[in-house]
N, C-alpha and C positions, 0 to 999 in steps of 0.2 A: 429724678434724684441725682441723675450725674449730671448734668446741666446742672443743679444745686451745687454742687460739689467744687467742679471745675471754675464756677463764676466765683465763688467763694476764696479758691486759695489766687485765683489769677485778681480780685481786687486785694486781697493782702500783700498781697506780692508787690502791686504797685505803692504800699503805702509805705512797704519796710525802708528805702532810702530817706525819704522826706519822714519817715519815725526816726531812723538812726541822726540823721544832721540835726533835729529837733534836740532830740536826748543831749547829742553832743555840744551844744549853744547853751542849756541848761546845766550842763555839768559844769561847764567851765565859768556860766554866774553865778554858781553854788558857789565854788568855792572859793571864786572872788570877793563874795558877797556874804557867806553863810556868817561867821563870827560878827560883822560889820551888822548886820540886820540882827541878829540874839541881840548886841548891845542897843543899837539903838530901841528895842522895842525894852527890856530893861530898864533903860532911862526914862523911859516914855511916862511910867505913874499912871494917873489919871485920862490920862490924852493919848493911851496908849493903843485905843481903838483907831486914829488916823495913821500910825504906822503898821500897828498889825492889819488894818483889811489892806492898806495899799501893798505890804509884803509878802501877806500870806496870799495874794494873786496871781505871785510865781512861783511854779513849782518848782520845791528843795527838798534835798532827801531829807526828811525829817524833818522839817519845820511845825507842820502841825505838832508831831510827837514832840518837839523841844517847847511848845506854847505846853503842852499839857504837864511837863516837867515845871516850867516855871510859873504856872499856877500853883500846880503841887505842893509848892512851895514859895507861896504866896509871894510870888516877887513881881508877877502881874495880876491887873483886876479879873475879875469876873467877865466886864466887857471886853476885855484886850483879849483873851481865852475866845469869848464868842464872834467877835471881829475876823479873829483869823479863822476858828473855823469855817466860818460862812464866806469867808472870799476863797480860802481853802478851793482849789480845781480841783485837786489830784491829777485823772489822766485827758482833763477834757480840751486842756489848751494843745497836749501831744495830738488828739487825734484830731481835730479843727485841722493845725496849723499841715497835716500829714494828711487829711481829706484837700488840701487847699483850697477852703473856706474864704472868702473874702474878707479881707485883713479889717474893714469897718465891720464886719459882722464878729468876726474874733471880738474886736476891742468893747462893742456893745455889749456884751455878754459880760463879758472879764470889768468892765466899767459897773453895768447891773451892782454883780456880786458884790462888785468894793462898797459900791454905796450904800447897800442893805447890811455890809456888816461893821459899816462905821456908823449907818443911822442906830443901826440894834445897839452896837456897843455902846456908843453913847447913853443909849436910854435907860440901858442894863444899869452902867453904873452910876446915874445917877438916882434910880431907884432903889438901888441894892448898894448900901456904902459899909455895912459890917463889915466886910472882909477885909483887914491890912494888910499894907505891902511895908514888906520888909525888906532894910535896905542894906544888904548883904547880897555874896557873889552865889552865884546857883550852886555853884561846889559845896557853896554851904549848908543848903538846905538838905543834903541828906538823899536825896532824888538821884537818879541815872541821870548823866549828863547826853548830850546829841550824841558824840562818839558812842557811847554802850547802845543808846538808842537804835541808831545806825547800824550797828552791826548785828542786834538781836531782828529788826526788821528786816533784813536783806535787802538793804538801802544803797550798799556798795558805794557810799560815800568816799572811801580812803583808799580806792582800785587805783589811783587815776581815772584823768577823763576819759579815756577812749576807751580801756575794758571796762567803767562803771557803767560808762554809754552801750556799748555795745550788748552789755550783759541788760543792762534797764529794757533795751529796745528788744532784745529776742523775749524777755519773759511777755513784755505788751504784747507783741506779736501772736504770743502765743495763743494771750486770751482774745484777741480779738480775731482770731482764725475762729476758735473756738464760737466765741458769742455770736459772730457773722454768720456761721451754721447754723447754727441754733436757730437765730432768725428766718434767713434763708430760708429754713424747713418747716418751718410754720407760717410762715408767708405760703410756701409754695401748698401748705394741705390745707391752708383755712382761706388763706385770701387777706391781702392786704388791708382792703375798708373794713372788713370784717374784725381784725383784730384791734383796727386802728379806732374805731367806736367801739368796742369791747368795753373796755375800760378806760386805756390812758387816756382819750382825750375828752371823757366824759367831765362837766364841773365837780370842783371837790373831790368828788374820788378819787378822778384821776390823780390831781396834787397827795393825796394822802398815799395813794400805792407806790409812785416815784418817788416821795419824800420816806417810806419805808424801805425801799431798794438802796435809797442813797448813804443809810445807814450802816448798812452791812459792812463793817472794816474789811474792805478790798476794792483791789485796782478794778476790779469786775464788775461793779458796779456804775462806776462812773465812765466808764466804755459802753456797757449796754445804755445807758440812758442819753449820752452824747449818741452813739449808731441808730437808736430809735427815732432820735429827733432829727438829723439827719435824713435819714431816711422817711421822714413825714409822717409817724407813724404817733409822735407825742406832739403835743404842742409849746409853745415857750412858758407856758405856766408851770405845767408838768414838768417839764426838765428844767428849771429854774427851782424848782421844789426840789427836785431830786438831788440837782448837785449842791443846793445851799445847806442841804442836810448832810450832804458824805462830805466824811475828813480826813479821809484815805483812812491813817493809823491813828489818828487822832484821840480817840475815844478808845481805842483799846488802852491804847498807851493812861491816858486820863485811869479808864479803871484799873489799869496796873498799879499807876504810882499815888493815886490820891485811897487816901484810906477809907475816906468817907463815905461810905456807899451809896446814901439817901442822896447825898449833892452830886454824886455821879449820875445815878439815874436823874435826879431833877434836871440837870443840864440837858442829859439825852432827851428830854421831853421838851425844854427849853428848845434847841434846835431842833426838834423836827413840827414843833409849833410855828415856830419864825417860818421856817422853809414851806408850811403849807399854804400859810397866811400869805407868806408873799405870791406865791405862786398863784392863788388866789386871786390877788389884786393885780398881777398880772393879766389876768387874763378879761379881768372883769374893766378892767382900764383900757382892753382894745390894745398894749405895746405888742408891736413887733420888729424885727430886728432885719 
């Protein structure tokens, strides 16, 4: 267990600079970028699934939670909502780029996701056209705007870049000391093949248990299932399930600010449907990455 221990905090340790410079390149195209991407996904209408899965593929403080505000208030489709969801990363692009992952394997992933949430959104709304978009500014719809968002998540969007970054990259830190262990120690009392045929990489199951984990609004989530896969223990079905279903805060935020409650949960089933299925056809299609 001390050999667990010691390997544990010494590979976090090597990952905290190449986390901190990640966070810090991303703060600084948040807020280059954050207003410029709300608007143009906005303008988008109908076609707003081609901007939201290609934006919601980099991660912004609050982005998912600002798609689920401006759904809320019908100022995007149903698909532009599921679009970004499902390209949605949350923490999986930080810890790739901070494992230093091979930049064609990064992009294959991150490519994946855009396409499964511009093919879904597309199909959403051309199935689903009840819902209007109204053309009015989000202020007006009544809803928390990204700001309140931001700062009820501890998003730390408006610190500056360097303490939002730095603050971003100790909390990751923390949970991935944490999750590391966790693994670590059940690795070390079961045995690696043993877990790793347990479940996750069994068919279907496995997609159904990742795409349940990927749900759970938290950065926790999409750390253990990026470190599993990683570490060989899931396959790219399974963690393609997992992370097309997690949206970081997405869905919390969605049941906060949407009243509706039936179309809330519909959605949450909506996305972890999409996320199994593909995971599914992933794996049954033979891609790898």
């Amino acid at each position: 267990m001390l050999d667990v221990i010691i390997d544990t905090l010494i590979d976090s340790v090597k990952l905290f600079p190449f986390l901190f410079l990640t966070y810090l390149a991303m703060e600084y195209m948040e807020h280059k970028m954050g207003e410029k991407t709300k608007a143009a996904i906005e303008k988008s209408g109908r076609f707003g699934a081609i901007p939201g899965s290609i934006l919601g593929a980099f991660p912004q403080c609050g982005f998912s939670a600002a798609a689920s505000n401006l759904y809320a208030g019908r100022i995007i489709t149903l698909g532009t909502l599921m679009a970004i969801f499902l390209s949605t990363s949350d923490e999986m692009l930080p810890i790739l780029i901070s494992e230093q992952v091979h930049i064609s394997v990064i992009l294959k992933l991150v490519g994946m996701k855009v396409a499964i949430g511009m093919a879904a959104g597309f199909i959403i709304d051309l199935l689903i056209k009840k819902k209007s978009i109204h053309v009015h500014s989000h202020e007006e719809s009544g809803h928390m705007d990204i700001g309140h968002v931001c700062k009820n998540e501890n998003c730390h969007c408006e610190e500056g870049i360097f303490r939002s970054a730095a603050r971003h990259t100790f909390n990751i830190f923390f949970f991935i000391v944490a999750i590391s262990f966790a693994l670590n120690t059940v690795i070390y009392l079961v045995g690696e093949d043993f877990l790793s045929n347990l479940v996750l990489n069994r068919p279907i199951l496995g997609q159904m248990v990742a795409a349940l984990v990927g749900l759970i609004p938290n950065c926790a989530s999409s750390i253990a299932i990026t470190q599993l896969y990683l570490k060989g223990m899931m396959g790219l079905g399974s963690m393609m399930a997992g992370l097309l279903a997690g949206t970081g805060v997405g869905l919390l935020i969605l049941f906060r600010v949407n009243d509706d409650l039936k179309e809330n949960i519909k959605i949450t089933v909506l996305l972890y449907a999409i996320g199994v299925i593909a995971g599914i056809v992933i794996d049954l299609a033979g891609i790898a990455v």
